[in-house]
C-alpha positions, 0 to 999 in steps of 0.5 A: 840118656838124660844128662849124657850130652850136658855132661863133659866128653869122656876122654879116652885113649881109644879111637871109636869107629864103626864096626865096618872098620874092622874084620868080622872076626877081630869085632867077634872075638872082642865081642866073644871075649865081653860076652863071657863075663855078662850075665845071661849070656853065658855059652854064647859064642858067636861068629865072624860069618854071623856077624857078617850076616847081622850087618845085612839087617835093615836095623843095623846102623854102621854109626850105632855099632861101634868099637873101641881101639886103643890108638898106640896099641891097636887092641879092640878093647869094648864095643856098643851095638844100637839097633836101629829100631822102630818106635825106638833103637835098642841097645843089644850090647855094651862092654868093655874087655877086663883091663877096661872095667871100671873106667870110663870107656863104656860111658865113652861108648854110649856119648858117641852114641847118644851125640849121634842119636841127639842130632837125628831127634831120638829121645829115647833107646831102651835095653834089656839085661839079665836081672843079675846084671847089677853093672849094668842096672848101675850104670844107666841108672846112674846115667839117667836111665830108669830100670824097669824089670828087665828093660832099662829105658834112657832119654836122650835130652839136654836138660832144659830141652824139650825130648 
């Protein structure tokens, strides 16, 4: 995530919360619904009670797993799921519904996200995508991230400090 945290703050006319702010079901259907269109992906559904089920992992992190809502329409409208992993977290997901494509609410995500890794000393996350993923490839690498095969690795520096 190298340059993420020099460069101004996305603005968005989202609220980024925690996924505990919402219902397994409503966070499911969001997730369900950005699924369909990544790459890889395809014929996975999944559900509220699994959901429920995840948020008892050991890696999951409420500050590292969150959703976007839209502040005057309510929608959930894009989500990004770190997994607090060792050595390093990995990001298991990151999208935003069709109306959202294109802006920068996805980077919006990821600022969140790489503010509160910043301040707990992580570096680096790393991710991994389908090959036919071209957005994805795009966007980390033009936001600092080096694709490697199928793994996608970001630092999570300001320029001029040391990882």
């Amino acid at each position: 995530m190298a340059g993420l945290l020099a460069r101004p703050s996305v603005r968005t006319v989202h609220r980024i919360v925690s996924v505990t702010s919402w219902g397994a079901d409503a966070v499911a259907e969001l997730d369900n619904s950005i699924r369909r269109d990544i790459p890889g992906t395809r014929g996975w559904v999944g559900t509220g009670e699994q959901l429920t089920a995840s948020l008892d992992d050991p890696q999951f992190d409420p500050a590292l797993y969150l959703v976007a809502q839209h502040s005057t329409r309510r929608s959930l409208d894009g989500l990004i799921r770190v997994w607090n992993r060792s050595p390093e977290p990995r990001l298991g997901c990151l999208g935003v519904t069709r109306p959202w494509r294109r802006t920068r609410l996805a980077l919006a995500l990821v600022q969140e996200v790489a503010t509160t890794l910043h301040a707990r000393g992580v570096a680096h996350i790393t991710a991994e995508t389908d090959a036919t993923n071209r957005d994805s490839y795009l966007m980390a690498t033009h936001h600092g991230g080096e694709a490697i095969e199928t793994t996608v690795e970001w630092q999570n520096a300001r320029p001029g400090r040391p990882d």
